[in-house]
DOVO-910683 format. One record per atom (N, C-alpha, C, CB): x, y, z; atom name. Coordinates in steps of 0.02 Angstrom, whole numbers, plus 50000, padded with zeros to 5 digits. Glycine has a CB too. Example, Ala and Ser with C-alpha at 12.3 -4.5 7.8 and 13.67 -1.06 7.14 Angstrom:
! DOVO-910683
   east  north     up  atome
  50660  49716  50390      N
  50615  49775  50390     CA
  50660  49835  50390      C
  50565  49776  50452     CB
  50642  49888  50354      N
  50684  49947  50357     CA
  50645  50002  50394      C
  50704  49970  50286     CB
This chain:
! DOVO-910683
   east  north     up  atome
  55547  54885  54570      N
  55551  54813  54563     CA
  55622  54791  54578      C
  55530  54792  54491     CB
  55636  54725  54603      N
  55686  54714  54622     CA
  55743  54678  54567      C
  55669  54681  54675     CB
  55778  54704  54567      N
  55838  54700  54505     CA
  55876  54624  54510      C
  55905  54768  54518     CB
  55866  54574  54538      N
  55909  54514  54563     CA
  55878  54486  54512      C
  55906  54480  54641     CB
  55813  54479  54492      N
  55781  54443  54419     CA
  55839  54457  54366      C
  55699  54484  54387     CB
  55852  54515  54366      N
  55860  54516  54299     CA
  55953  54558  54279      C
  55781  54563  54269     CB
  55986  54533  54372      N
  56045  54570  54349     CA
  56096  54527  54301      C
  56083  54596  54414     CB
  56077  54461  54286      N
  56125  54427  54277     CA
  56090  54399  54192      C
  56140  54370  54349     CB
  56044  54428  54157      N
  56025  54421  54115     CA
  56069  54420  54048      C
  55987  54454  54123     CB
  56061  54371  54013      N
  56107  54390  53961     CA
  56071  54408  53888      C
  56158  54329  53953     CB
  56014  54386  53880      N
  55992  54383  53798     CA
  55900  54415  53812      C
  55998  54271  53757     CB
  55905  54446  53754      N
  55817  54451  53755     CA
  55767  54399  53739      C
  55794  54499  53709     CB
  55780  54349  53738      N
  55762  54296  53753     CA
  55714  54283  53827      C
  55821  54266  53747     CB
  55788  54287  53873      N
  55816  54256  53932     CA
  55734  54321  53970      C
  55935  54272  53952     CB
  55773  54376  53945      N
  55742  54442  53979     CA
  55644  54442  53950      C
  55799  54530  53940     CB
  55630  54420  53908      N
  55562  54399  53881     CA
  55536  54339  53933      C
  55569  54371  53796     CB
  55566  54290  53919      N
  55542  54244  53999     CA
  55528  54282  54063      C
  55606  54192  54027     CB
  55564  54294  54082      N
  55573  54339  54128     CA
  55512  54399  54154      C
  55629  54367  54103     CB
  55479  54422  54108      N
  55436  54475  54082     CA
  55367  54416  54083      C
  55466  54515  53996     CB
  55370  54371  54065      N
  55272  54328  54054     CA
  55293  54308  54117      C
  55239  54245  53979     CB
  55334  54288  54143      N
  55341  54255  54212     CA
  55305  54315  54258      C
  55431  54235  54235     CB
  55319  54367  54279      N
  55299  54418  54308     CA
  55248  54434  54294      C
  55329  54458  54304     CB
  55243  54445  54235      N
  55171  54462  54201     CA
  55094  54428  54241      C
  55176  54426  54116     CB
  55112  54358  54242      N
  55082  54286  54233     CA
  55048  54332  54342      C
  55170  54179  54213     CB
  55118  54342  54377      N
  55113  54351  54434     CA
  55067  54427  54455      C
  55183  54345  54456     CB
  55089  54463  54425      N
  55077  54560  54445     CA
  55030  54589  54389      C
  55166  54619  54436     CB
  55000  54544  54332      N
  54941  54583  54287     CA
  54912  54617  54310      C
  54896  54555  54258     CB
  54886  54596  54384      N
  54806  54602  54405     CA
  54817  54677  54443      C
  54770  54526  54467     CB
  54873  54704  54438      N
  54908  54758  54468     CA
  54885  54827  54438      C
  54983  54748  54458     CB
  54883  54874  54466      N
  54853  54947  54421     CA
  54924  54963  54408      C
  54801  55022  54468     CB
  54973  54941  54437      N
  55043  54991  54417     CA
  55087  54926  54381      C
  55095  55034  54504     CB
  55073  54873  54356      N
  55079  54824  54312     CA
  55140  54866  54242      C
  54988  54799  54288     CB
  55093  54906  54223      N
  55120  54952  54164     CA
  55186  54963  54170      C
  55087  55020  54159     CB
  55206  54999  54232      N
  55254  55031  54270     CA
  55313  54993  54298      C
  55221  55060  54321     CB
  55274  54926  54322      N
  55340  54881  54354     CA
  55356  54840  54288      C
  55319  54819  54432     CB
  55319  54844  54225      N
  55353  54800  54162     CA
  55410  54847  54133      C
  55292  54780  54095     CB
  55375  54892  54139      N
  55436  54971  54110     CA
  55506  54956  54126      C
  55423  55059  54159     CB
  55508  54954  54195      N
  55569  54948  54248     CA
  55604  54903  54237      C
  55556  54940  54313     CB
  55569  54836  54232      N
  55604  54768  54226     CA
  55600  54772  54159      C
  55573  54700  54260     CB
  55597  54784  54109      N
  55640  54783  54041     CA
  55678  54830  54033      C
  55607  54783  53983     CB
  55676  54875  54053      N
  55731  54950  54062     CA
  55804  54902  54106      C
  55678  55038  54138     CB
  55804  54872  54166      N
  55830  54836  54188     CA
  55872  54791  54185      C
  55810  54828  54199     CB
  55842  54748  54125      N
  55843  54694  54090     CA
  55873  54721  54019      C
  55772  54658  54088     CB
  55863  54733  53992      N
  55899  54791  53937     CA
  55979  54826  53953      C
  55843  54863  53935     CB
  55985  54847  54022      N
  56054  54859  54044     CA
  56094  54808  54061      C
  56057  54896  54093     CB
  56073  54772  54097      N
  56104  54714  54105     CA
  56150  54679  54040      C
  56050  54671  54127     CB
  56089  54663  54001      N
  56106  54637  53937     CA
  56182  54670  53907      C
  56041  54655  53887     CB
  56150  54738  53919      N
  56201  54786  53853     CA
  56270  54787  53909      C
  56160  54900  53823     CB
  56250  54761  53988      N
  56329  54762  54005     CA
  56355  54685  54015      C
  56343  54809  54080     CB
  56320  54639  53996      N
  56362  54585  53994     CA
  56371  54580  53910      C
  56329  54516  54036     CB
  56354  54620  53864      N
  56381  54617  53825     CA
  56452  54652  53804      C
  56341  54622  53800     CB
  56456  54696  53847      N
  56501  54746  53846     CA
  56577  54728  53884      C
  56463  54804  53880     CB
  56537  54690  53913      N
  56603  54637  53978     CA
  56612  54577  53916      C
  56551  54585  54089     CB
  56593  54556  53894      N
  56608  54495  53835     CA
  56659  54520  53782      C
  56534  54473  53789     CB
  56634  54570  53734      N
  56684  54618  53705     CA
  56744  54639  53733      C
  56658  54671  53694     CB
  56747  54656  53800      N
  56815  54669  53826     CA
  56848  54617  53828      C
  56820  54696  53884     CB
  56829  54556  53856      N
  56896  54477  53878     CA
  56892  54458  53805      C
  56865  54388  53948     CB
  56864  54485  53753      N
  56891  54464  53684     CA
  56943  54515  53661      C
  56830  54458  53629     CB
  56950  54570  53668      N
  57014  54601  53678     CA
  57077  54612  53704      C
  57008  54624  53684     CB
């Protein structure tokens, strides 16, 4: 799955939208399971590195 959704993600929130939006598009998919995996695995890094970049310019 393509990572531009979800490189700039900041909150699980943001990354949950993100997820029914797709959902809404690729259900009807047999590998559905597989591309949700990815894009929250994805979405999950993102997160933990713009959180990680936030923590630093506060130092």
């Amino acid at each position: 799955m393509n990572n531009s959704l979800t490189k700039n993600c900041t909150s699980p929130e943001q990354l949950e939208k993100i997820r029914k939006g797709q959902e809404q598009k690729f259900r009807w998919r047999n590998d559905w399971p597989e591309m949700e995996k990815a894009l929250m695995a994805a979405g999950n890094e993102a997160i933990a590195a713009h959180a990680a970049k936030k923590n630093q310019e506060q130092h």
